[in-house]
PQR file of N, CA, C, O and H, with PARSE charges and radii, in Angstrom:
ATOM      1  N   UNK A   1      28.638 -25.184  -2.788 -0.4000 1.5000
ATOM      2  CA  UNK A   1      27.640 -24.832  -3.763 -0.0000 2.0000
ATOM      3  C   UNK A   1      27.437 -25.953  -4.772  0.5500 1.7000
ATOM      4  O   UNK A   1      26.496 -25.944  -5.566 -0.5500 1.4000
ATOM      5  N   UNK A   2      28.364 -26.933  -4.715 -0.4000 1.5000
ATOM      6  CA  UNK A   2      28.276 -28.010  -6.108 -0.0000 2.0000
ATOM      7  C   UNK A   2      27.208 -29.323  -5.509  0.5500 1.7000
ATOM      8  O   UNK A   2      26.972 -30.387  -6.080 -0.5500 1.4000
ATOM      9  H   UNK A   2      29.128 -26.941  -4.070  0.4000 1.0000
ATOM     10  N   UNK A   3      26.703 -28.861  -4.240 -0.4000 1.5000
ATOM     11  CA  UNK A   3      25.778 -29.749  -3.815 -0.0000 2.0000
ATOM     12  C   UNK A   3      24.463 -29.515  -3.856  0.5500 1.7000
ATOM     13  O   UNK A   3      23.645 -30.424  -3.717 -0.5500 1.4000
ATOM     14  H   UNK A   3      26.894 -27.997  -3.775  0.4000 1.0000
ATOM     15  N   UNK A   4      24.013 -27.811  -4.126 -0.4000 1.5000
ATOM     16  CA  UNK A   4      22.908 -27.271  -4.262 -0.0000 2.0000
ATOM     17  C   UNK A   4      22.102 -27.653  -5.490  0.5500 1.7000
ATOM     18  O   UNK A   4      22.708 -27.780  -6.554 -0.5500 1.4000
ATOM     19  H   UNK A   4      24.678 -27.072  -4.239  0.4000 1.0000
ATOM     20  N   UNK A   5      21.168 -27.791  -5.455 -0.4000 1.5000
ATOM     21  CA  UNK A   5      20.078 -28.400  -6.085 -0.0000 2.0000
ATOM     22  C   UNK A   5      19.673 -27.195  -7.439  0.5500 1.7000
ATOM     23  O   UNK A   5      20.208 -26.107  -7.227 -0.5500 1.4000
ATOM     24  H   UNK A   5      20.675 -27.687  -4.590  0.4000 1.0000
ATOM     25  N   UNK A   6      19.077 -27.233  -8.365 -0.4000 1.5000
ATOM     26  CA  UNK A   6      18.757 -26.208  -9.595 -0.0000 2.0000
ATOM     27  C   UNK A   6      17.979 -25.296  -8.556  0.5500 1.7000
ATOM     28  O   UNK A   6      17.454 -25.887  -7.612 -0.5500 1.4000
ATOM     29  H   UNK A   6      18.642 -28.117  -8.537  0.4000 1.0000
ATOM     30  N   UNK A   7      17.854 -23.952  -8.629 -0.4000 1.5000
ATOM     31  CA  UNK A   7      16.958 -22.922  -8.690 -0.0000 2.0000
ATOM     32  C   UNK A   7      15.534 -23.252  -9.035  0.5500 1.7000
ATOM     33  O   UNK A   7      15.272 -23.886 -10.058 -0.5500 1.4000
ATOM     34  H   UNK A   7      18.280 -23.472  -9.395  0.4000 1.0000
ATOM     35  N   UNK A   8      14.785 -22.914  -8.361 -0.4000 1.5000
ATOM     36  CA  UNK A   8      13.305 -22.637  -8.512 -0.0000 2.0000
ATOM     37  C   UNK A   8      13.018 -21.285  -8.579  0.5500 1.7000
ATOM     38  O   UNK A   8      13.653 -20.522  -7.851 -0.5500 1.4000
ATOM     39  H   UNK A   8      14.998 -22.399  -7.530  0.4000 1.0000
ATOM     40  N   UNK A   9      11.869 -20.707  -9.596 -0.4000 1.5000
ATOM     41  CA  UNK A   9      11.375 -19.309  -9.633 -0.0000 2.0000
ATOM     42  C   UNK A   9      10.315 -19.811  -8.990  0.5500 1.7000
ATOM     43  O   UNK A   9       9.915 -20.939  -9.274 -0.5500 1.4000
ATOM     44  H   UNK A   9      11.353 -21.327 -10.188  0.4000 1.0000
ATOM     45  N   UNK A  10       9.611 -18.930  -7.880 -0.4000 1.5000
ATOM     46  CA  UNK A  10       8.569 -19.160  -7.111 -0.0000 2.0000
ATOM     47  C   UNK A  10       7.719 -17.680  -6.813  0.5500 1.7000
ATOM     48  O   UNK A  10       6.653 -17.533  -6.216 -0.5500 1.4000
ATOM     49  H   UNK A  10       9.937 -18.013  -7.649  0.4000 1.0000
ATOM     50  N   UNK A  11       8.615 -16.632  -7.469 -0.4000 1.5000
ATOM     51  CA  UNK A  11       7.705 -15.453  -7.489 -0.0000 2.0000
ATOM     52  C   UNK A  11       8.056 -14.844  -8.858  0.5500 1.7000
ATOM     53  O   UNK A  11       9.245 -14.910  -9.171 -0.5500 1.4000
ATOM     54  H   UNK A  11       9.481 -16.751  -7.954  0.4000 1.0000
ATOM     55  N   UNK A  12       7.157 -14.228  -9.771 -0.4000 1.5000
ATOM     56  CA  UNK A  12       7.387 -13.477 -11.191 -0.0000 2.0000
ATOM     57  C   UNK A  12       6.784 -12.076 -11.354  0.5500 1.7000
ATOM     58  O   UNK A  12       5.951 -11.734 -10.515 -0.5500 1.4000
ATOM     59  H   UNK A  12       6.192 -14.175  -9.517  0.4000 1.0000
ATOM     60  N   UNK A  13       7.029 -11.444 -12.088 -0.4000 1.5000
ATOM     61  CA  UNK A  13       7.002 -10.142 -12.428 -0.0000 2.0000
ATOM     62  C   UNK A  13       5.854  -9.905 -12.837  0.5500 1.7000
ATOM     63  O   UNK A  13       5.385  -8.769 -12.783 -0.5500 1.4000
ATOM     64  H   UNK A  13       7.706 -11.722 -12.770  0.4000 1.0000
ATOM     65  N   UNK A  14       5.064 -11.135 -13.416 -0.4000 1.5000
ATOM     66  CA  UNK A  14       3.682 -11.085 -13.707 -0.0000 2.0000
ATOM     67  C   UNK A  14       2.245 -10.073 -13.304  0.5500 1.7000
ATOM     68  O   UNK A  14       1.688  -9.880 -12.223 -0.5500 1.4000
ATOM     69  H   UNK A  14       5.445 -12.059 -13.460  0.4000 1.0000
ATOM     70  N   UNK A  15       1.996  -9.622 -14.510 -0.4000 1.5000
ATOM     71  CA  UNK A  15       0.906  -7.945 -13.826 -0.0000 2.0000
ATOM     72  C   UNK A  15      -0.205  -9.115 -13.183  0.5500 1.7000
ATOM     73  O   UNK A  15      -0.780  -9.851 -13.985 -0.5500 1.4000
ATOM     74  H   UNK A  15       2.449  -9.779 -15.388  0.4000 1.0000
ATOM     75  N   UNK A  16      -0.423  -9.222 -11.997 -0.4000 1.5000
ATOM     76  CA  UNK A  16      -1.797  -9.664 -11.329 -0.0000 2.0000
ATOM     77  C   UNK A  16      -2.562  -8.925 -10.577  0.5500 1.7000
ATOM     78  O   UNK A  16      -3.192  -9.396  -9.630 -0.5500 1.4000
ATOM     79  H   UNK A  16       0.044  -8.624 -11.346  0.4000 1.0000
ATOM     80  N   UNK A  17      -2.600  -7.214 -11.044 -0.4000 1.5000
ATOM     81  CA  UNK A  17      -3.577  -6.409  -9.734 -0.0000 2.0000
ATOM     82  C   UNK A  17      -2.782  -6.128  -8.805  0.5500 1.7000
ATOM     83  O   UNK A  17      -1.562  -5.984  -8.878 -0.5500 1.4000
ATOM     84  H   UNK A  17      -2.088  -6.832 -11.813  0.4000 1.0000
ATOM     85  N   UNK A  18      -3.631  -6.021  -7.684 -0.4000 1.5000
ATOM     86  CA  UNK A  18      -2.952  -5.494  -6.383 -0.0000 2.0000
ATOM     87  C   UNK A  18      -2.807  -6.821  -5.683  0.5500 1.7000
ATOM     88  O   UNK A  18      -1.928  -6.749  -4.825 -0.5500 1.4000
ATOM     89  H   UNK A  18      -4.622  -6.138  -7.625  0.4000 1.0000
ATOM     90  N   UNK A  19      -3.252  -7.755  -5.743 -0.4000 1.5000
ATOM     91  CA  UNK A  19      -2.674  -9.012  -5.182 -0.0000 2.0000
ATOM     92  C   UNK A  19      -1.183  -9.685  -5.894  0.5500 1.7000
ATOM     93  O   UNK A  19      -0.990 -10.890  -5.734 -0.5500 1.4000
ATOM     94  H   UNK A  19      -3.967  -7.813  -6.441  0.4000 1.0000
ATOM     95  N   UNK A  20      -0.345  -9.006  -6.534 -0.4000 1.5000
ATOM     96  CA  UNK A  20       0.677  -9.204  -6.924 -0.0000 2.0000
ATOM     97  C   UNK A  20       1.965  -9.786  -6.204  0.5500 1.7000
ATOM     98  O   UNK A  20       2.958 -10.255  -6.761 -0.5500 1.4000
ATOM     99  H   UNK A  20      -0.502  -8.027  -6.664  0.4000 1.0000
ATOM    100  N   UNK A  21       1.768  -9.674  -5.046 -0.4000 1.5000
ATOM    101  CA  UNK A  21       2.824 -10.369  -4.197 -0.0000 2.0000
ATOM    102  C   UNK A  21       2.518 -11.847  -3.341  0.5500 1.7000
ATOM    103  O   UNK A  21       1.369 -12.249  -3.163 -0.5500 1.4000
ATOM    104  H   UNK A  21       0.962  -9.294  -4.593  0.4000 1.0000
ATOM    105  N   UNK A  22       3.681 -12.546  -2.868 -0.4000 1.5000
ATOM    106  CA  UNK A  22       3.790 -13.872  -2.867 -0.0000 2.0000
ATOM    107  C   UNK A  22       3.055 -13.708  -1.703  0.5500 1.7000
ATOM    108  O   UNK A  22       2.656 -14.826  -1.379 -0.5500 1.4000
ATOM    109  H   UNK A  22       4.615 -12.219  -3.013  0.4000 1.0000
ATOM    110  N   UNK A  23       2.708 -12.932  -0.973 -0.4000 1.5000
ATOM    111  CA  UNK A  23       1.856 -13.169   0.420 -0.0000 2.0000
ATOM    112  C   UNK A  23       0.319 -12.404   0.191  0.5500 1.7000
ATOM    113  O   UNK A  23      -0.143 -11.581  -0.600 -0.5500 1.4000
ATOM    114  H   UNK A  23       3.032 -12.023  -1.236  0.4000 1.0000
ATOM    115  N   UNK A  24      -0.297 -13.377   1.657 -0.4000 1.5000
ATOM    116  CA  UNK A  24      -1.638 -13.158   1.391 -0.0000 2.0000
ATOM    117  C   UNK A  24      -1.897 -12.210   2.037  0.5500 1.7000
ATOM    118  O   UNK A  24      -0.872 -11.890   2.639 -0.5500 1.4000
ATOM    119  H   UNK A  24       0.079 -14.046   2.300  0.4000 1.0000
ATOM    120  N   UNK A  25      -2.936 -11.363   2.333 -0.4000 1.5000
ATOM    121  CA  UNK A  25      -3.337 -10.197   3.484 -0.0000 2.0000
ATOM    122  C   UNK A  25      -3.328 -10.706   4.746  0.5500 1.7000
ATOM    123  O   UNK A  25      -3.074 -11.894   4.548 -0.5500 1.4000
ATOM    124  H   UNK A  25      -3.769 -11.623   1.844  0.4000 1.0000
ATOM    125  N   UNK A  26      -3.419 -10.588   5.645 -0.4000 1.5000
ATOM    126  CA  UNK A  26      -3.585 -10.484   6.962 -0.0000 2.0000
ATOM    127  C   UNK A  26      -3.817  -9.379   7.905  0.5500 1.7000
ATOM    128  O   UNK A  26      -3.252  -8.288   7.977 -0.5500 1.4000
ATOM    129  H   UNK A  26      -3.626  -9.623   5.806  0.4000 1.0000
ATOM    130  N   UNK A  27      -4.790  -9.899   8.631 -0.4000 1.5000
ATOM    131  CA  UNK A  27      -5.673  -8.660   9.930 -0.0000 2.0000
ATOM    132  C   UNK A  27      -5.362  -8.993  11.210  0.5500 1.7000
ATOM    133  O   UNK A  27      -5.342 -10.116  11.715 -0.5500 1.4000
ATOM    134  H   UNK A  27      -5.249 -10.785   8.572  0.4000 1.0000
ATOM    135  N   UNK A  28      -5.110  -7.895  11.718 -0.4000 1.5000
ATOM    136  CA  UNK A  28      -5.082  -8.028  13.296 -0.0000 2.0000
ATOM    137  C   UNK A  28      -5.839  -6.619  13.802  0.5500 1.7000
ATOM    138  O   UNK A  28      -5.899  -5.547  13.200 -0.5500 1.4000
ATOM    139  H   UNK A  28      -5.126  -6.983  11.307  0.4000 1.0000
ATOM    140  N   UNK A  29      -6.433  -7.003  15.197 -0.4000 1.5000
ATOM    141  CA  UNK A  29      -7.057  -5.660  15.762 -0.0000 2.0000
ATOM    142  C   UNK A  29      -5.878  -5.215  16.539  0.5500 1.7000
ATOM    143  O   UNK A  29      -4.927  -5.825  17.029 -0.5500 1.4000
ATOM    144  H   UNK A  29      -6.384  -7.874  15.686  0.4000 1.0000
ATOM    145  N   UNK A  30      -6.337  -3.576  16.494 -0.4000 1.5000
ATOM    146  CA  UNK A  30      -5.055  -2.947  17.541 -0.0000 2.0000
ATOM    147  C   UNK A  30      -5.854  -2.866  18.846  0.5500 1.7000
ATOM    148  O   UNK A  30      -6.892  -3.454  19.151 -0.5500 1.4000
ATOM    149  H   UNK A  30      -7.109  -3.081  16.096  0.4000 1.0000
ATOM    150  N   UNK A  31      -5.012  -1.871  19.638 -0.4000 1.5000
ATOM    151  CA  UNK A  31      -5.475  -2.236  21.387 -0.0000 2.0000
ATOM    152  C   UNK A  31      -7.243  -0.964  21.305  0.5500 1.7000
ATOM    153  O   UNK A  31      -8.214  -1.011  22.060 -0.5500 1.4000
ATOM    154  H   UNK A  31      -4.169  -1.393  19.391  0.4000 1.0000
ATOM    155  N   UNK A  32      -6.998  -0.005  20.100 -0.4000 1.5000
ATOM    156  CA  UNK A  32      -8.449   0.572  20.273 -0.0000 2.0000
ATOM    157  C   UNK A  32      -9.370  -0.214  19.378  0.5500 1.7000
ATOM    158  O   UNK A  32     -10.440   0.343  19.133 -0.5500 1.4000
ATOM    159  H   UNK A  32      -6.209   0.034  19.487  0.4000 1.0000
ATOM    160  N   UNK A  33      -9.143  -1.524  18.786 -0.4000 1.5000
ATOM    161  CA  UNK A  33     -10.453  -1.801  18.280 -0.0000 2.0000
ATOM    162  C   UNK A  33     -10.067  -1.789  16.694  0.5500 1.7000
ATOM    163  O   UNK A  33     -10.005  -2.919  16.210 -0.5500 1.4000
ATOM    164  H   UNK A  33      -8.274  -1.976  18.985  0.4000 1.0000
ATOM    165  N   UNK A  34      -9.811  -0.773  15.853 -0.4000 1.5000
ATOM    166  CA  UNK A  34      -9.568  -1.247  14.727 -0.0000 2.0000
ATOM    167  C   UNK A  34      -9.045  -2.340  13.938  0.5500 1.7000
ATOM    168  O   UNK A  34      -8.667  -3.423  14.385 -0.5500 1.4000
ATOM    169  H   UNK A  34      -9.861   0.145  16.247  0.4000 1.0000
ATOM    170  N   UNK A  35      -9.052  -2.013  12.860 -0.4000 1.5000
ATOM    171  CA  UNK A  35      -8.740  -3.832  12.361 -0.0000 2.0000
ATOM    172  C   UNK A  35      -7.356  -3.055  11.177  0.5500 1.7000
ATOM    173  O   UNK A  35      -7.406  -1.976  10.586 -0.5500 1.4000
ATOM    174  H   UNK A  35      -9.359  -1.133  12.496  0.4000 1.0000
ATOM    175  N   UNK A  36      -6.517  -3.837  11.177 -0.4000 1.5000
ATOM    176  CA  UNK A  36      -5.244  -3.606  10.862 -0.0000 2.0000
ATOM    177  C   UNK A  36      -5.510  -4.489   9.739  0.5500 1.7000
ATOM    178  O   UNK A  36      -5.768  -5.667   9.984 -0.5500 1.4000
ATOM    179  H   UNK A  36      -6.475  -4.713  11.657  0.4000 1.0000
ATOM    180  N   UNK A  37      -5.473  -3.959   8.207 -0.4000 1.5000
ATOM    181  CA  UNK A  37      -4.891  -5.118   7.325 -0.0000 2.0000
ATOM    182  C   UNK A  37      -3.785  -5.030   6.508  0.5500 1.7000
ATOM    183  O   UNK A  37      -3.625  -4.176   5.636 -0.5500 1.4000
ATOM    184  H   UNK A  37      -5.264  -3.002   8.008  0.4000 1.0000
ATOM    185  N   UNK A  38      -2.858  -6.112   6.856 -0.4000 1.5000
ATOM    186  CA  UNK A  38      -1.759  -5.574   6.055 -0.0000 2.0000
ATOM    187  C   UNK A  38      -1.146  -6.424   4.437  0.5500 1.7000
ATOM    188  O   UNK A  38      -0.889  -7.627   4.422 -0.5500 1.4000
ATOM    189  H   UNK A  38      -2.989  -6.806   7.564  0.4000 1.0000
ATOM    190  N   UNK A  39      -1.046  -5.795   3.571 -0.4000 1.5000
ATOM    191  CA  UNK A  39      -0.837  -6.663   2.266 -0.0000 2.0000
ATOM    192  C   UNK A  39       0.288  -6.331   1.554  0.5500 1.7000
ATOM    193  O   UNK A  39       1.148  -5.596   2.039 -0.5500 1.4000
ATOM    194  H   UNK A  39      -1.255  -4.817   3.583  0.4000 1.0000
ATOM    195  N   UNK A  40       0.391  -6.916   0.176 -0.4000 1.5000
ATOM    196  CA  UNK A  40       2.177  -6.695  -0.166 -0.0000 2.0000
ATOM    197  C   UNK A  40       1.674  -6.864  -1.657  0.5500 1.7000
ATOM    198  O   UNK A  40       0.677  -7.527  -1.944 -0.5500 1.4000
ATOM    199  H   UNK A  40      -0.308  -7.514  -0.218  0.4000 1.0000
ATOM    200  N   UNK A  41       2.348  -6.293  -2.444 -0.4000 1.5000
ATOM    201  CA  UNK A  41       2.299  -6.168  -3.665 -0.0000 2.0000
ATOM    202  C   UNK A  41       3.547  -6.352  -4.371  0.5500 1.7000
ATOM    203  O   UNK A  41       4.536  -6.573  -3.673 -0.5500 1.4000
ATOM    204  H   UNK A  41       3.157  -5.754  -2.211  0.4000 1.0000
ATOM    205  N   UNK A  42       3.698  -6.297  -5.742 -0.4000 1.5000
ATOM    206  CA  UNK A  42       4.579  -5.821  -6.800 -0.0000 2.0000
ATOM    207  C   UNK A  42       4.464  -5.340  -7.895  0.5500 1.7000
ATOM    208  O   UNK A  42       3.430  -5.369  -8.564 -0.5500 1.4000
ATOM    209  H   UNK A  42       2.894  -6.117  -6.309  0.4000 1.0000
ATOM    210  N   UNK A  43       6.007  -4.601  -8.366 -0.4000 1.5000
ATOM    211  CA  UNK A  43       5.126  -4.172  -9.525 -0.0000 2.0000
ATOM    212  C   UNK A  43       6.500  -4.017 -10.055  0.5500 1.7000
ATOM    213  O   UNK A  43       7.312  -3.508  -9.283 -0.5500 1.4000
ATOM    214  H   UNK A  43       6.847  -4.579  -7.823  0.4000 1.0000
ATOM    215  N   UNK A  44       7.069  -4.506 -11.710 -0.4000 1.5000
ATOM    216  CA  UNK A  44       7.878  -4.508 -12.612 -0.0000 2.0000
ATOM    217  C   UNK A  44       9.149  -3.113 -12.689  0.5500 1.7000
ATOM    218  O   UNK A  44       8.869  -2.152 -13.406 -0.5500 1.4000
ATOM    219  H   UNK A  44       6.409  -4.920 -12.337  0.4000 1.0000
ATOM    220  N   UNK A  45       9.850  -3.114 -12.286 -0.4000 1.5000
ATOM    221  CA  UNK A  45      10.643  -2.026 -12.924 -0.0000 2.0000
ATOM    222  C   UNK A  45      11.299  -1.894 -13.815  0.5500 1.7000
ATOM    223  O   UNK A  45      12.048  -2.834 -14.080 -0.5500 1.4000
ATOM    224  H   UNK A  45      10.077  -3.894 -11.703  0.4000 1.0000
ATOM    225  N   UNK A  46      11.328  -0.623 -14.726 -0.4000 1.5000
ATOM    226  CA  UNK A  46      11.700  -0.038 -15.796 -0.0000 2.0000
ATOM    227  C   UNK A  46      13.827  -0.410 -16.341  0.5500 1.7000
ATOM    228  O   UNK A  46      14.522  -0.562 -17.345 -0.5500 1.4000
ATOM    229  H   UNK A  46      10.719   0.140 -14.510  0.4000 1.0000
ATOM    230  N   UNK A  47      13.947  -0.370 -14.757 -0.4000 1.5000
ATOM    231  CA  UNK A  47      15.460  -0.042 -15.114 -0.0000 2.0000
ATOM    232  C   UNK A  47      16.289  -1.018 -15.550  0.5500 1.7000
ATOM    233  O   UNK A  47      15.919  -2.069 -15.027 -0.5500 1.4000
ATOM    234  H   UNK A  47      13.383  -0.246 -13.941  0.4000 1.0000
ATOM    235  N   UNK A  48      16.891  -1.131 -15.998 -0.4000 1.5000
ATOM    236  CA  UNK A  48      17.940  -1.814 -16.714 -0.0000 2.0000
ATOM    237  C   UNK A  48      18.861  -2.854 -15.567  0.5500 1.7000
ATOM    238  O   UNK A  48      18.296  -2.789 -14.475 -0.5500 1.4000
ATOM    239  H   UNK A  48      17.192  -0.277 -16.423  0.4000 1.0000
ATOM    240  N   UNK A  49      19.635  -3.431 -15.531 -0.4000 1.5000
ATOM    241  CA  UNK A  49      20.390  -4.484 -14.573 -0.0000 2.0000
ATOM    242  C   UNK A  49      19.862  -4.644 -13.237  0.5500 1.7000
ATOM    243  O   UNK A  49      19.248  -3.697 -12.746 -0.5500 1.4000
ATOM    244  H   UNK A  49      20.094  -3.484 -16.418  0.4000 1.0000
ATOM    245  N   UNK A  50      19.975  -5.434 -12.752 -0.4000 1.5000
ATOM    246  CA  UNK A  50      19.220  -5.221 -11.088 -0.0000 2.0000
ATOM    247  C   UNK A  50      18.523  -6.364 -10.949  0.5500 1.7000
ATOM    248  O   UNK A  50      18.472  -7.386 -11.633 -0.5500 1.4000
ATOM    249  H   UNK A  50      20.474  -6.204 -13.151  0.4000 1.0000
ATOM    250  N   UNK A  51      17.906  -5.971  -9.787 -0.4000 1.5000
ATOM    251  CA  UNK A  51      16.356  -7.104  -9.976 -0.0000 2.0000
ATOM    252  C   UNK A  51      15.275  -6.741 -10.445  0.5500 1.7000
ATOM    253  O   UNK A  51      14.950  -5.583 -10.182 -0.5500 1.4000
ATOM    254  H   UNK A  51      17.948  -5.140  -9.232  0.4000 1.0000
ATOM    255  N   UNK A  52      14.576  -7.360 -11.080 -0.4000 1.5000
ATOM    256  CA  UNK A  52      13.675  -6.810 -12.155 -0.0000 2.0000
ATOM    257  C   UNK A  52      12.556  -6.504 -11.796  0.5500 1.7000
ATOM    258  O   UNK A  52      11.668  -6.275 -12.616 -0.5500 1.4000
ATOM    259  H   UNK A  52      14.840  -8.301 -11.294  0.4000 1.0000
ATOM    260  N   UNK A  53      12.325  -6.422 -10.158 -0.4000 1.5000
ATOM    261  CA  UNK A  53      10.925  -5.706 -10.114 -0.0000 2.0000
ATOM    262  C   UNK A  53      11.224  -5.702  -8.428  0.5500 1.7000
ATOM    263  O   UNK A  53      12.174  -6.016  -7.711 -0.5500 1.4000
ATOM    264  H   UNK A  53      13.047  -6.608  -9.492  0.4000 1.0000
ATOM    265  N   UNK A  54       9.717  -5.109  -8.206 -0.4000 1.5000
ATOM    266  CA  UNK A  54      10.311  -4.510  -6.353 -0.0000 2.0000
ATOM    267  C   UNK A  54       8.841  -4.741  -5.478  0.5500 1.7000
ATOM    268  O   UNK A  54       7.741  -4.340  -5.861 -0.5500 1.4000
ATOM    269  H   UNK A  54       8.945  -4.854  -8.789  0.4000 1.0000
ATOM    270  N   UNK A  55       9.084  -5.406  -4.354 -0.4000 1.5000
ATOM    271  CA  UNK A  55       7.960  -5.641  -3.825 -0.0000 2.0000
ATOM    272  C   UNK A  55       7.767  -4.404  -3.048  0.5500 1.7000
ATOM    273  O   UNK A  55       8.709  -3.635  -2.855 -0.5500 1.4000
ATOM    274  H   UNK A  55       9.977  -5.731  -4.044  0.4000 1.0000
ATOM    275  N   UNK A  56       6.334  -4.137  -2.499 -0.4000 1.5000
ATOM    276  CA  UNK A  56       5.464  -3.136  -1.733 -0.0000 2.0000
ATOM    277  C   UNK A  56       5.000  -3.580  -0.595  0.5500 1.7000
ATOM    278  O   UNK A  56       4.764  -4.785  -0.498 -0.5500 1.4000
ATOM    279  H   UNK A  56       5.569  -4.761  -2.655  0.4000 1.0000
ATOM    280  N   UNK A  57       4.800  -2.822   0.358 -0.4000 1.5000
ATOM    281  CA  UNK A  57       4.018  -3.372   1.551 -0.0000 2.0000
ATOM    282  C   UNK A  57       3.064  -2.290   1.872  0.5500 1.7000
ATOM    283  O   UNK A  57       3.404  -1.230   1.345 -0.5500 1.4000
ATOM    284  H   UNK A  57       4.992  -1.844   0.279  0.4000 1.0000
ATOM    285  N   UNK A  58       1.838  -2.209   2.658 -0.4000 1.5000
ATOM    286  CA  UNK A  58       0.673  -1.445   2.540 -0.0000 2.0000
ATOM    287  C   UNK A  58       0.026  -1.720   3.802  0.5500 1.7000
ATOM    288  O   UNK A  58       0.509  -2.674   4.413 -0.5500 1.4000
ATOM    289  H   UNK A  58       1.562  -3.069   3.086  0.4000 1.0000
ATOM    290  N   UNK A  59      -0.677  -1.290   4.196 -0.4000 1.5000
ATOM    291  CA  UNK A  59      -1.631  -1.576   5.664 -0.0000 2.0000
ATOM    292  C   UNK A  59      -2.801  -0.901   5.471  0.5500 1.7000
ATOM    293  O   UNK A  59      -2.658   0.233   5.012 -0.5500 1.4000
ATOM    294  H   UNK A  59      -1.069  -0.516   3.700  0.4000 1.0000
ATOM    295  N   UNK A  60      -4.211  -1.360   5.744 -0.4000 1.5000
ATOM    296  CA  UNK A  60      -4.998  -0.418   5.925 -0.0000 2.0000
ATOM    297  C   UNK A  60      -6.041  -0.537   7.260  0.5500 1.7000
ATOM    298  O   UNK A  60      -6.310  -1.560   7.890 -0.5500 1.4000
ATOM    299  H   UNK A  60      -4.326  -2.281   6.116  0.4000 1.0000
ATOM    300  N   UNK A  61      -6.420   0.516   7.432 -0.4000 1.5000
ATOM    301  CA  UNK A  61      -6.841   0.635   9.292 -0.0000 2.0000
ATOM    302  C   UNK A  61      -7.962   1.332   8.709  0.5500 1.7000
ATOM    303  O   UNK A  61      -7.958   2.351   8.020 -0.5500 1.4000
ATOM    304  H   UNK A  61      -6.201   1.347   6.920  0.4000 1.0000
ATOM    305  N   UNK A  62      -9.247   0.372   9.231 -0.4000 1.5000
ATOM    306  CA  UNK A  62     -10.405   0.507   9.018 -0.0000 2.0000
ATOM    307  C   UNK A  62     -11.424   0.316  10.816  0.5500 1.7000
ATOM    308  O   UNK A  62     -11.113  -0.438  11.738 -0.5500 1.4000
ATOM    309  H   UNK A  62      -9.250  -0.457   9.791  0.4000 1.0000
ATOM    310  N   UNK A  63     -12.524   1.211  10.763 -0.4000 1.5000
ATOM    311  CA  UNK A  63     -12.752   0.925  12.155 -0.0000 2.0000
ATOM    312  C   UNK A  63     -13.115  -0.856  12.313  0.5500 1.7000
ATOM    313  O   UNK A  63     -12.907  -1.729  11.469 -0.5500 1.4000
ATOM    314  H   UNK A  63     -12.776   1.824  10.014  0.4000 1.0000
ATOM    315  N   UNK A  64     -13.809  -1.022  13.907 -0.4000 1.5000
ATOM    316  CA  UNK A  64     -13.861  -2.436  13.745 -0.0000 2.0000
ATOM    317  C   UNK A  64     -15.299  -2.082  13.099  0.5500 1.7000
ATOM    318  O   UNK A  64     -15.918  -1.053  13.368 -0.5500 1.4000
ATOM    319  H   UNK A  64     -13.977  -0.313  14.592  0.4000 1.0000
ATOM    320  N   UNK A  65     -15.866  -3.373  11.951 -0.4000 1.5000
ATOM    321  CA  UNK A  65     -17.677  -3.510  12.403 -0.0000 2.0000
ATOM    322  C   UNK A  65     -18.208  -3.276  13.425  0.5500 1.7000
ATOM    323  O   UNK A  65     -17.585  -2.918  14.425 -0.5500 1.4000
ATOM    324  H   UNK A  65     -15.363  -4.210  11.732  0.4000 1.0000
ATOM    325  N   UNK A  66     -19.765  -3.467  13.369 -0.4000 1.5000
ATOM    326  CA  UNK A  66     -20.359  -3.386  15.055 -0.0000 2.0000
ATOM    327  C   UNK A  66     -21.457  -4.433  14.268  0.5500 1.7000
ATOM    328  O   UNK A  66     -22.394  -4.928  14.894 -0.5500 1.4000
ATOM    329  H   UNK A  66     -20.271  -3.757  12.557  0.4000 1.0000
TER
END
């Protein structure tokens, strides 16, 4: 460990909406055609010691366009 380099913060607790997490959305179609999107969020928690906030994950299934 006395060779490891300082810590970087690269994700924060910061309120930004529903785009709150370090990843972007992404779509895929399933085998009937819909379109799969799946996204990730965060959002701050209240509690005391721990890690100070908790990421989300979400999907939403919309038909395809025509």
């Amino acid at each position: 460990m006395s060779a490891w380099s300082e810590p970087i913060q690269i994700v924060t607790a910061a309120e930004r909406g529903w785009h709150a997490g370090p990843w972007k959305p992404s779509w895929r179609y399933d085998e009937s055609g819909r379109v799969l999107v799946f996204f990730d969020g965060g959002y701050r928690k209240d509690e005391p010691g721990g890690f100070p906030f908790a990421f989300t994950l979400g999907c939403l299934e919309i038909e395809r366009p025509r």
